[in-house]
LOZA-809147 format. One record per atom (N, C-alpha, C): x, y, z; residue number from 1; residue in three letters; atom name. Coordinates in nm, 2 decimals. Each point is the difference from the previous one (the first is absolute). Layout:
<sites>
+--------+--------+--------+-----+-----+----+
!     px !     py !     pz !   k !   r !  a !
+--------+--------+--------+-----+-----+----+
!      X !      Y !      Z ! NUM ! ALA ! CA !
...
+--------+--------+--------+-----+-----+----+
</sites>
This chain:
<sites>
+--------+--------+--------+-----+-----+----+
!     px !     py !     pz !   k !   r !  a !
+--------+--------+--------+-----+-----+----+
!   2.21 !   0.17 !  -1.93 !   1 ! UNK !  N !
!  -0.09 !   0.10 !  -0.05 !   1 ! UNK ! CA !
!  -0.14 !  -0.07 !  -0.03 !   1 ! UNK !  C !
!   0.07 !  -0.13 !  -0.06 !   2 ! UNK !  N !
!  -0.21 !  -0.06 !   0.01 !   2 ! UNK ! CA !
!  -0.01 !  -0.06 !   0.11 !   2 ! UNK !  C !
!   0.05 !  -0.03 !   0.06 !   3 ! UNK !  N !
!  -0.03 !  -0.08 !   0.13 !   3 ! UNK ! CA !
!  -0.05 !   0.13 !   0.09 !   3 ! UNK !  C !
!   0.02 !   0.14 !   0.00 !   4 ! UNK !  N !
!  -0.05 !   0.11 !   0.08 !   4 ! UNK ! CA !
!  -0.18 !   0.01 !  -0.08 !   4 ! UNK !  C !
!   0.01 !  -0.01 !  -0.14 !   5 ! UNK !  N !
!  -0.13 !  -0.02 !  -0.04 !   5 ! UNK ! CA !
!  -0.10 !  -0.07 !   0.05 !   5 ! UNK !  C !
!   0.06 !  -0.09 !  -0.02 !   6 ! UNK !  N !
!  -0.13 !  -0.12 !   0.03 !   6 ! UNK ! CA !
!   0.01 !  -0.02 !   0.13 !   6 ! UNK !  C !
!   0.07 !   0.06 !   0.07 !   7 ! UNK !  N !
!  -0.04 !   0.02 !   0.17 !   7 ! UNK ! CA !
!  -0.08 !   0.15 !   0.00 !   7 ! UNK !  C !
!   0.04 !   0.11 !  -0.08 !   8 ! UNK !  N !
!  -0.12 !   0.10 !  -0.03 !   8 ! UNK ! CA !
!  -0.16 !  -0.06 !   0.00 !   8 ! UNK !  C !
!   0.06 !  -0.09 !  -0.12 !   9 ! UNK !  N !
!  -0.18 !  -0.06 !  -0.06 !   9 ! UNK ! CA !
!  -0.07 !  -0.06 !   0.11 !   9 ! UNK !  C !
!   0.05 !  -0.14 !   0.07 !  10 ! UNK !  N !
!  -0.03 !  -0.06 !   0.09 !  10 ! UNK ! CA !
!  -0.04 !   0.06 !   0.16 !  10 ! UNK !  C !
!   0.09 !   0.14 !   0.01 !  11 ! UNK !  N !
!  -0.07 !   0.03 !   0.10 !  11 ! UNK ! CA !
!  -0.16 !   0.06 !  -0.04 !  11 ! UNK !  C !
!   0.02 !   0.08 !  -0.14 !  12 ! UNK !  N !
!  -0.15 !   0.06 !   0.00 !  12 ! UNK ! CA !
!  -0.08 !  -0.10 !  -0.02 !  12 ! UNK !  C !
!   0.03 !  -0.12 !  -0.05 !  13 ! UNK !  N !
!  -0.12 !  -0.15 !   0.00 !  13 ! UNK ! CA !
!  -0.06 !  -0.01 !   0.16 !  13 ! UNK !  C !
!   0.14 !  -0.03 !   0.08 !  14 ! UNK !  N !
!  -0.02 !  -0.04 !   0.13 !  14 ! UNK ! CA !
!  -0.11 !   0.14 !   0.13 !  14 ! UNK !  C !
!   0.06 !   0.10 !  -0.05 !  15 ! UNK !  N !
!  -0.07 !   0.13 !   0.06 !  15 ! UNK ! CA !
!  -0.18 !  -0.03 !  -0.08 !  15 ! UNK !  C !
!  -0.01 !  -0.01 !  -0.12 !  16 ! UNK !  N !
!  -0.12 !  -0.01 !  -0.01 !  16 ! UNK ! CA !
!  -0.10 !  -0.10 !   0.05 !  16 ! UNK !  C !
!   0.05 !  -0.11 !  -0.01 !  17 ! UNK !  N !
!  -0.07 !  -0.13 !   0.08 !  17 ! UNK ! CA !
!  -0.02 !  -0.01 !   0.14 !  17 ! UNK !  C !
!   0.10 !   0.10 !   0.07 !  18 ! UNK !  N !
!  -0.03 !   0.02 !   0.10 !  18 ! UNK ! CA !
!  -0.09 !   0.12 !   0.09 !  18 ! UNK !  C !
!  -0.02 !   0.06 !  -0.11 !  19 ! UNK !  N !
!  -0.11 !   0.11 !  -0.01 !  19 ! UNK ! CA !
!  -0.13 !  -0.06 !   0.00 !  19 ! UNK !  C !
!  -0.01 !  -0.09 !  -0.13 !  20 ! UNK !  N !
!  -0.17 !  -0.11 !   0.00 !  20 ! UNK ! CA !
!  -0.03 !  -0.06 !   0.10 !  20 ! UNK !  C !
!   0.12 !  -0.04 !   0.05 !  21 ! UNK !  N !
!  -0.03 !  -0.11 !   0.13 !  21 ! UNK ! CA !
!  -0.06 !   0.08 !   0.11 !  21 ! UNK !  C !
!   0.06 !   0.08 !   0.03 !  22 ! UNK !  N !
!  -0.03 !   0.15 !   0.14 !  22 ! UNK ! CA !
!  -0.12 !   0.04 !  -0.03 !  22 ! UNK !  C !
!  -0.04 !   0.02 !  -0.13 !  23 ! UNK !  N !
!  -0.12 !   0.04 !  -0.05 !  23 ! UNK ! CA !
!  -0.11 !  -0.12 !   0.02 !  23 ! UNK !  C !
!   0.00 !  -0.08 !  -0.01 !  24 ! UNK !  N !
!  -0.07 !  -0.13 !  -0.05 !  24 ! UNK ! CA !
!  -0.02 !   0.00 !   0.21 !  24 ! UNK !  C !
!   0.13 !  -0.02 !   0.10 !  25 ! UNK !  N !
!  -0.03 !  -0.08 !   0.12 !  25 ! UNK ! CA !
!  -0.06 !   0.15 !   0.05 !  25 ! UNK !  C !
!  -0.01 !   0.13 !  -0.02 !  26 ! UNK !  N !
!  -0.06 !   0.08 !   0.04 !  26 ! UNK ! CA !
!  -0.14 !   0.04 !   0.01 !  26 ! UNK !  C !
!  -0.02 !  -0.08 !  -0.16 !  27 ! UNK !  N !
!  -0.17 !  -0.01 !  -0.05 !  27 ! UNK ! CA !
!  -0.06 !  -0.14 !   0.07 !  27 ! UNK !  C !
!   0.06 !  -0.11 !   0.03 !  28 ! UNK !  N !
!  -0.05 !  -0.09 !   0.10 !  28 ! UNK ! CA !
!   0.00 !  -0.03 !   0.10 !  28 ! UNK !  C !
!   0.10 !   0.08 !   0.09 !  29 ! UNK !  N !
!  -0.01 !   0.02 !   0.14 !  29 ! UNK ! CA !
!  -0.12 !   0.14 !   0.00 !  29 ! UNK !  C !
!  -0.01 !   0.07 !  -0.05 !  30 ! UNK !  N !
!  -0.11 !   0.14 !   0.01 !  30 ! UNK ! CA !
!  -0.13 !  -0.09 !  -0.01 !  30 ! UNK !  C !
!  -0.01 !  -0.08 !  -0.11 !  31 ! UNK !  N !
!  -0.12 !  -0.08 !  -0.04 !  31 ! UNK ! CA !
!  -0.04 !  -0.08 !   0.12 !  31 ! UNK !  C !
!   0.06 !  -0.09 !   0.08 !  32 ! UNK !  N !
!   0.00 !  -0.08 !   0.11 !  32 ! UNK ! CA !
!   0.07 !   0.12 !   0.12 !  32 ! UNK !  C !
!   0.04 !   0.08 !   0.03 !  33 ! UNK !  N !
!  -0.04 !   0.09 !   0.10 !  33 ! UNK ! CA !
!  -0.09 !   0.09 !   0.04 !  33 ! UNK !  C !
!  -0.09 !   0.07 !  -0.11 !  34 ! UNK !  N !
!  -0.12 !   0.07 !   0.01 !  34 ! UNK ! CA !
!  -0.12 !  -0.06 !   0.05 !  34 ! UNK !  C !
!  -0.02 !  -0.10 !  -0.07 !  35 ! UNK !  N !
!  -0.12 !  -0.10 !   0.09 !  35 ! UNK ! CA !
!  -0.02 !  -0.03 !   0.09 !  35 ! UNK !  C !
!   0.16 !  -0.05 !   0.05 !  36 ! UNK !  N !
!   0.01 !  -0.06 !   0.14 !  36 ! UNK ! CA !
!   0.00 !   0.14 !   0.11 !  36 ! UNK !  C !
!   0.09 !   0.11 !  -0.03 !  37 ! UNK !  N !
!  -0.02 !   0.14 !   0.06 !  37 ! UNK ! CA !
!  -0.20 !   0.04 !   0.03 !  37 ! UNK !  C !
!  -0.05 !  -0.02 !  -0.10 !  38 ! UNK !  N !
!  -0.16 !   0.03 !  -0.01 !  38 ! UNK ! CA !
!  -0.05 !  -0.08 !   0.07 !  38 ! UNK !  C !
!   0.05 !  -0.12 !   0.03 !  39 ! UNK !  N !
!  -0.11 !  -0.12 !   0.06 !  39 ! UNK ! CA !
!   0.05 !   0.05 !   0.20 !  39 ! UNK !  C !
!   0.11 !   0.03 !   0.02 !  40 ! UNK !  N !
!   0.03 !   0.07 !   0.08 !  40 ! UNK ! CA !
!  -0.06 !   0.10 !   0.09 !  40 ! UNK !  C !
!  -0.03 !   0.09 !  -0.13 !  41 ! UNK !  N !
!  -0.04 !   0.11 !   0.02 !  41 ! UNK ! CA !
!  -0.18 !  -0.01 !   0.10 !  41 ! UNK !  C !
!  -0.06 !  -0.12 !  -0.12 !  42 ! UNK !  N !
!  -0.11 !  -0.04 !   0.01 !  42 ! UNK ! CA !
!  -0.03 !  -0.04 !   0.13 !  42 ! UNK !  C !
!   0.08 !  -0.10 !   0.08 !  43 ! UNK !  N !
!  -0.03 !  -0.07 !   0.09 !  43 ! UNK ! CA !
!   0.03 !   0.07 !   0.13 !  43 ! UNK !  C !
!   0.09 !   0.12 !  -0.02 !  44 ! UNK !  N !
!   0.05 !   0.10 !   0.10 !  44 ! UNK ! CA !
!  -0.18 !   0.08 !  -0.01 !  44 ! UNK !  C !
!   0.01 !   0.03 !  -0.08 !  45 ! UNK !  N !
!  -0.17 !   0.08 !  -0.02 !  45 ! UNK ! CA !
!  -0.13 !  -0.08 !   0.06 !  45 ! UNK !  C !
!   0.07 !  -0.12 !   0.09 !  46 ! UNK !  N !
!  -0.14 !  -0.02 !   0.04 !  46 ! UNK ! CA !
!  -0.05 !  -0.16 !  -0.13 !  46 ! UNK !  C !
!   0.04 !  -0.01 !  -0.12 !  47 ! UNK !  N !
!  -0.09 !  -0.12 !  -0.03 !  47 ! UNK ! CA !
!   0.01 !  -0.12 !   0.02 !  47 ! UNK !  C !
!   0.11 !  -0.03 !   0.12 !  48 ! UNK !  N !
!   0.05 !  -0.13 !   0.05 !  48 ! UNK ! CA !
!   0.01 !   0.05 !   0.16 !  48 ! UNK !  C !
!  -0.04 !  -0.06 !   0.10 !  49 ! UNK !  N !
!  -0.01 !   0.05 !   0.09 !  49 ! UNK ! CA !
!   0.05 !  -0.12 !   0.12 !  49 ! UNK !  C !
!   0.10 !   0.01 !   0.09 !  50 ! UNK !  N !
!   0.02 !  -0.12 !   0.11 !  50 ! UNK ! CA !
!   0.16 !  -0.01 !  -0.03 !  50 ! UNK !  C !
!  -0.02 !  -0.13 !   0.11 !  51 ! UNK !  N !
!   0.15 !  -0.04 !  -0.01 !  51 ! UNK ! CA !
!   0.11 !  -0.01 !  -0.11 !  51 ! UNK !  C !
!  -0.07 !  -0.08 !  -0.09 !  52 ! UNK !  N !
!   0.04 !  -0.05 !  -0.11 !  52 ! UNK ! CA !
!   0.02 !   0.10 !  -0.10 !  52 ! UNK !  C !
!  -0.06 !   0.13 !   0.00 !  53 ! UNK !  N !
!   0.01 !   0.10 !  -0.07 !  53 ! UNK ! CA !
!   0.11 !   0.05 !   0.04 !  53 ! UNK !  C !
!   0.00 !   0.07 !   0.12 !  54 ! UNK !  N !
!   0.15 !   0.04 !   0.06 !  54 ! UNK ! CA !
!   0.09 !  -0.04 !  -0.05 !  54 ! UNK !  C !
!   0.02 !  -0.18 !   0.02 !  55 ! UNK !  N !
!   0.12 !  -0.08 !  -0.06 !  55 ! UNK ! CA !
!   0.03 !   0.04 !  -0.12 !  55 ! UNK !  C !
!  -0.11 !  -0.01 !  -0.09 !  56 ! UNK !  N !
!   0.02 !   0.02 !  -0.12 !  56 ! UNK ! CA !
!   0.09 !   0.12 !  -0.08 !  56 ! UNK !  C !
!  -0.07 !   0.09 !   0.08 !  57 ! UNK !  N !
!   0.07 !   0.15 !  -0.05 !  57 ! UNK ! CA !
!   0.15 !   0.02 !   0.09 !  57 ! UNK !  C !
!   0.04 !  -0.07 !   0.08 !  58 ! UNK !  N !
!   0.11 !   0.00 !   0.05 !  58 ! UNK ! CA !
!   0.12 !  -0.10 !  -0.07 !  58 ! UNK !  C !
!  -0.08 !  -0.09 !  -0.03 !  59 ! UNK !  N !
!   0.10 !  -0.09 !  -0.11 !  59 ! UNK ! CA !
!   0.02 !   0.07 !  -0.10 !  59 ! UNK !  C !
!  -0.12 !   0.05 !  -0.06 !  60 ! UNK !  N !
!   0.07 !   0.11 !  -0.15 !  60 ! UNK ! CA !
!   0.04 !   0.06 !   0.03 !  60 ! UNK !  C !
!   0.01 !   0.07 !   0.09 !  61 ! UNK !  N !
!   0.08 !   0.13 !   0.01 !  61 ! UNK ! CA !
!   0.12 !  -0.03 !   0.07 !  61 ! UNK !  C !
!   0.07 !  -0.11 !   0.05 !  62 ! UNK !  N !
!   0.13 !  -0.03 !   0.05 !  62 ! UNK ! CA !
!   0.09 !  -0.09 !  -0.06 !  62 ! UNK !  C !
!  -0.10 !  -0.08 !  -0.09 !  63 ! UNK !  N !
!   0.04 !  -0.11 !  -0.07 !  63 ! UNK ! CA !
!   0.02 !  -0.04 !  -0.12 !  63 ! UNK !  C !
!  -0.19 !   0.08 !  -0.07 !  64 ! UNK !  N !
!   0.00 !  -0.05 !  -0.15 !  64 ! UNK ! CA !
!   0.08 !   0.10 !  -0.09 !  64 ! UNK !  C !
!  -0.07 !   0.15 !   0.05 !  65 ! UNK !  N !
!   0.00 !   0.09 !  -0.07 !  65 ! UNK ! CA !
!   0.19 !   0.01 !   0.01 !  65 ! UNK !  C !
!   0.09 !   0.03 !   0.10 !  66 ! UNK !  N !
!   0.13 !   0.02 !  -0.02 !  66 ! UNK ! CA !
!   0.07 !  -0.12 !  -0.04 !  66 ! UNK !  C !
!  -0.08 !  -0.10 !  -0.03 !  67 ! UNK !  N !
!   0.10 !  -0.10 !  -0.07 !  67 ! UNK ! CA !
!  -0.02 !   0.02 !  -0.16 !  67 ! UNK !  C !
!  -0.12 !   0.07 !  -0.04 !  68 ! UNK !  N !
!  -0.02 !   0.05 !  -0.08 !  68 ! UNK ! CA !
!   0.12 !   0.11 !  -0.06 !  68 ! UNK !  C !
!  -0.01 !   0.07 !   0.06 !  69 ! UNK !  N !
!   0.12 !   0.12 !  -0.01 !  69 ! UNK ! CA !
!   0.11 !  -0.04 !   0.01 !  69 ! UNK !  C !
!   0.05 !  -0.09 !   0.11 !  70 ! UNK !  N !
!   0.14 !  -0.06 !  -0.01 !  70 ! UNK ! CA !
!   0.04 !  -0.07 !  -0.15 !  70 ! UNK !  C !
!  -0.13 !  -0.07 !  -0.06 !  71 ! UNK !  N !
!   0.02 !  -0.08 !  -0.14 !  71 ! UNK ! CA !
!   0.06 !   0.06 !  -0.12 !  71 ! UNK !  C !
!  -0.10 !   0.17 !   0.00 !  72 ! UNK !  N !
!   0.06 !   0.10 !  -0.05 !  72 ! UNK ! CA !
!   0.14 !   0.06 !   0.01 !  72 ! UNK !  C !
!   0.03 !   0.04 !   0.08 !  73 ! UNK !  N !
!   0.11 !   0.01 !   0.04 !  73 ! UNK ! CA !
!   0.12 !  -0.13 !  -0.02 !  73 ! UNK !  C !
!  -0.01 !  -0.06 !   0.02 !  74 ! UNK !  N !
!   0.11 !  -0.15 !  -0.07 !  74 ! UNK ! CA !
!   0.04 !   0.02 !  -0.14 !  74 ! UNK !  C !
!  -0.17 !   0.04 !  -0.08 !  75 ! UNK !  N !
!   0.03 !  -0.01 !  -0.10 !  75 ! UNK ! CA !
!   0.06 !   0.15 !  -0.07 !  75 ! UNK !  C !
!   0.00 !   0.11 !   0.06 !  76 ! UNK !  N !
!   0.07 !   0.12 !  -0.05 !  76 ! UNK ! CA !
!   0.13 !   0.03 !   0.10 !  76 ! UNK !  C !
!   0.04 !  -0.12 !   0.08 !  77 ! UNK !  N !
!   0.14 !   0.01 !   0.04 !  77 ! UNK ! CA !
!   0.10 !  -0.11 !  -0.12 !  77 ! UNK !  C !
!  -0.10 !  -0.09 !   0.01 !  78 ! UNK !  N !
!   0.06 !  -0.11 !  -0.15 !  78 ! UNK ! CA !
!   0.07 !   0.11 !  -0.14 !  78 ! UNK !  C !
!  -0.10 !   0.08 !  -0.01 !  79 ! UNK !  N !
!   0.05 !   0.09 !  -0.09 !  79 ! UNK ! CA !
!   0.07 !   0.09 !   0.00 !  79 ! UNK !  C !
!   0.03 !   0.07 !   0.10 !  80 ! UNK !  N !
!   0.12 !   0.07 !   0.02 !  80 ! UNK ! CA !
!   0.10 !  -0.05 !  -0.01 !  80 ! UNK !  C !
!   0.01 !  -0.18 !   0.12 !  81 ! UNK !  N !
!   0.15 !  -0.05 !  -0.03 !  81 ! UNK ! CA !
!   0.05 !  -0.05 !  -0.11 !  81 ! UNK !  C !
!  -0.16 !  -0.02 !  -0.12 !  82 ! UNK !  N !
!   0.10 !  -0.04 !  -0.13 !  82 ! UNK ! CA !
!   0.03 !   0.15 !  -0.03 !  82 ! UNK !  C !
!  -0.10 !   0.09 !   0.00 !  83 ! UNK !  N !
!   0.10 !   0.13 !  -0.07 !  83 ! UNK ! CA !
!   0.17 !   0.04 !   0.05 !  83 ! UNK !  C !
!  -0.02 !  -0.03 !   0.12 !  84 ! UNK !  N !
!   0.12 !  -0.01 !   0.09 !  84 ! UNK ! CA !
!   0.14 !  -0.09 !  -0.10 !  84 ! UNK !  C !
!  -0.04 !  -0.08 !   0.01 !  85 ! UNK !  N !
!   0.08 !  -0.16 !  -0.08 !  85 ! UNK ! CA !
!   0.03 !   0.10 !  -0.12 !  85 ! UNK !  C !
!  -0.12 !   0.03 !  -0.08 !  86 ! UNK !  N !
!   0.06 !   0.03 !  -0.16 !  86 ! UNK ! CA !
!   0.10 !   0.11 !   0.01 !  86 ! UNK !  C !
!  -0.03 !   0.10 !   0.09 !  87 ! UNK !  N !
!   0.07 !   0.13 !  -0.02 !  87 ! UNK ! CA !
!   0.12 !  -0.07 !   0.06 !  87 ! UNK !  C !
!   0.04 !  -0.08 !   0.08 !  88 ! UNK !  N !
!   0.14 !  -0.04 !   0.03 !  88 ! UNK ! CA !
!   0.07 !  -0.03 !  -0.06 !  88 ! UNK !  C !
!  -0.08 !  -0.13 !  -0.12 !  89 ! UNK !  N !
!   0.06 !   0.02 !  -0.13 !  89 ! UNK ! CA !
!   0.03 !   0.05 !  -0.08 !  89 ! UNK !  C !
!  -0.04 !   0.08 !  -0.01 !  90 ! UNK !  N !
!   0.01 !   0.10 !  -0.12 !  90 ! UNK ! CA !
!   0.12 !   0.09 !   0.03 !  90 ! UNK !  C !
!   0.02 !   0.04 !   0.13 !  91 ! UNK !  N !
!   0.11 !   0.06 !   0.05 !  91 ! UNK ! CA !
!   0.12 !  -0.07 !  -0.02 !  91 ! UNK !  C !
!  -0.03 !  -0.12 !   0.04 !  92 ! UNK !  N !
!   0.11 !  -0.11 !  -0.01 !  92 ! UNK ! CA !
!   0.04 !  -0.02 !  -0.15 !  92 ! UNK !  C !
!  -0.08 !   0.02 !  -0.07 !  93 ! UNK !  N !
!   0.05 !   0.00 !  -0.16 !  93 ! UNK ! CA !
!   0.06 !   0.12 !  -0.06 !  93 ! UNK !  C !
!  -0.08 !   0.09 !   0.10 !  94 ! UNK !  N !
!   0.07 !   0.16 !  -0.11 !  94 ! UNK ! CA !
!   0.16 !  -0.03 !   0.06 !  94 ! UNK !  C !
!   0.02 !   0.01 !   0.13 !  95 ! UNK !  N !
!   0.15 !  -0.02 !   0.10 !  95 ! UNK ! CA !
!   0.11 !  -0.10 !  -0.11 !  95 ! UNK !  C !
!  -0.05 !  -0.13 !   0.03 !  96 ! UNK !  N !
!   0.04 !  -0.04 !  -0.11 !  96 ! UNK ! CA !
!   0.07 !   0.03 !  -0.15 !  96 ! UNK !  C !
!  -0.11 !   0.02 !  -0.06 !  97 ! UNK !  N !
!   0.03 !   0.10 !  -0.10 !  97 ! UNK ! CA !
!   0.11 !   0.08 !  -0.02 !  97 ! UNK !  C !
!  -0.06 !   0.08 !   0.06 !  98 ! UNK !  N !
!   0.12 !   0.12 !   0.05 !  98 ! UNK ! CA !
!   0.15 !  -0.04 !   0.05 !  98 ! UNK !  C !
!   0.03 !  -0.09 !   0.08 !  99 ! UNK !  N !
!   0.13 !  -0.08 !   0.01 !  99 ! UNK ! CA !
!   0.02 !  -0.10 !  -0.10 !  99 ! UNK !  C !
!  -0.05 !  -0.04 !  -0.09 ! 100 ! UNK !  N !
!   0.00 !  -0.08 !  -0.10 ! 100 ! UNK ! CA !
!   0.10 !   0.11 !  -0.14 ! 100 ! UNK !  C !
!  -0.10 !   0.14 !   0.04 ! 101 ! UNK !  N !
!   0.06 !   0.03 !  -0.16 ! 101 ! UNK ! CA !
!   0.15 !   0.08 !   0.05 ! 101 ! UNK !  C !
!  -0.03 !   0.05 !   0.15 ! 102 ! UNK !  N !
!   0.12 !   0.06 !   0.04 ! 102 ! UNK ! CA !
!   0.12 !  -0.09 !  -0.03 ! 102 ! UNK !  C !
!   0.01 !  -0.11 !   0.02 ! 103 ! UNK !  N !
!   0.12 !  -0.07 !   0.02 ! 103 ! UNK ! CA !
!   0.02 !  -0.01 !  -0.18 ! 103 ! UNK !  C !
!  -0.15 !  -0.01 !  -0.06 ! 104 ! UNK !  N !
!   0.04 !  -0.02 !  -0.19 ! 104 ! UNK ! CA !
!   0.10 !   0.11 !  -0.04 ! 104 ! UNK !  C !
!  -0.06 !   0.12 !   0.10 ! 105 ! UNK !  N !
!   0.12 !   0.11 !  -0.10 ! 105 ! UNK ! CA !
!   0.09 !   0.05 !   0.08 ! 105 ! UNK !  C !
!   0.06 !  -0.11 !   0.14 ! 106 ! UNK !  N !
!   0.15 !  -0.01 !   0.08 ! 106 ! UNK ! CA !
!   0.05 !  -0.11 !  -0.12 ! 106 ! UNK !  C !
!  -0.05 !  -0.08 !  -0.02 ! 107 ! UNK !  N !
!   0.06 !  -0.12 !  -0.12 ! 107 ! UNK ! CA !
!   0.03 !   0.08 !  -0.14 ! 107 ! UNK !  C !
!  -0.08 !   0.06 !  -0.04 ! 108 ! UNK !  N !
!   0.02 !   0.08 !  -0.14 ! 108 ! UNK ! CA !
!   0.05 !   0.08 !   0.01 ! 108 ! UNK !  C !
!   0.08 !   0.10 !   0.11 ! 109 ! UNK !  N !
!   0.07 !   0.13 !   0.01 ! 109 ! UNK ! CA !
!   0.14 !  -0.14 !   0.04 ! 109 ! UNK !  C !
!   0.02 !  -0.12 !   0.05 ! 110 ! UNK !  N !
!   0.15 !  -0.07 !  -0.02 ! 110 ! UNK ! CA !
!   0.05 !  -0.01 !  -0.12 ! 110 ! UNK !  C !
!  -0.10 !  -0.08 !  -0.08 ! 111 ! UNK !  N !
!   0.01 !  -0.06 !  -0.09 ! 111 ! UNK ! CA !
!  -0.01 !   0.06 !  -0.13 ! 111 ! UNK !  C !
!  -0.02 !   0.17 !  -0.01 ! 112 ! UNK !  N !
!   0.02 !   0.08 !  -0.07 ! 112 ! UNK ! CA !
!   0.13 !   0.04 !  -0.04 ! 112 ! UNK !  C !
+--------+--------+--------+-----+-----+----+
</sites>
């Protein structure tokens, strides 16, 4: 019964910290993806012009920018598989449980 608790408690600790973090890598990848999207934008518009410009906007757009997104994504697949993890536990503890007290009152209906 406490041990279902404080896997209660610990998952809402762990669910919340994992929320700041999603929050926090969403506000820094946005922060360092908008600029670099703009400076894009810029050089597509004509203010970098030639070879080197081409390259440029081809590397971001094949290379910087979806490694960018892929980063994101790592980090909100990370959080699913701990949510993944905890809810297995937690299942594994209610199951438990549940065959724990069954057999207490197959023992207390003998020994009655």
């Amino acid at each position: 019964m406490i041990l279902g608790f404080l896997l209660k408690l610990a998952r809402l600790v762990v669910q919340g910290v994992l929320n700041t973090i999603k929050n926090q890598v969403n506000m820094v990848l946005s922060a360092v993806t908008q600029p670099l999207q703009a400076i894009v934008s810029q050089v597509t518009n004509g203010a970098w012009k030639g070879d080197g410009a081409v390259r440029f906007v081809e590397e971001m757009q094949t290379q910087v920018l979806p490694a960018l997104q892929n980063l994101g994504m790592g980090f909100t697949n990370t959080g699913s598989m701990i949510t993944r993890a905890m809810d297995t536990i937690y299942r594994a503890d209610t199951t438990a449980s549940r065959i724990a007290n069954g057999l207490g009152d197959l023992f207390g209906g003998i020994f009655h």
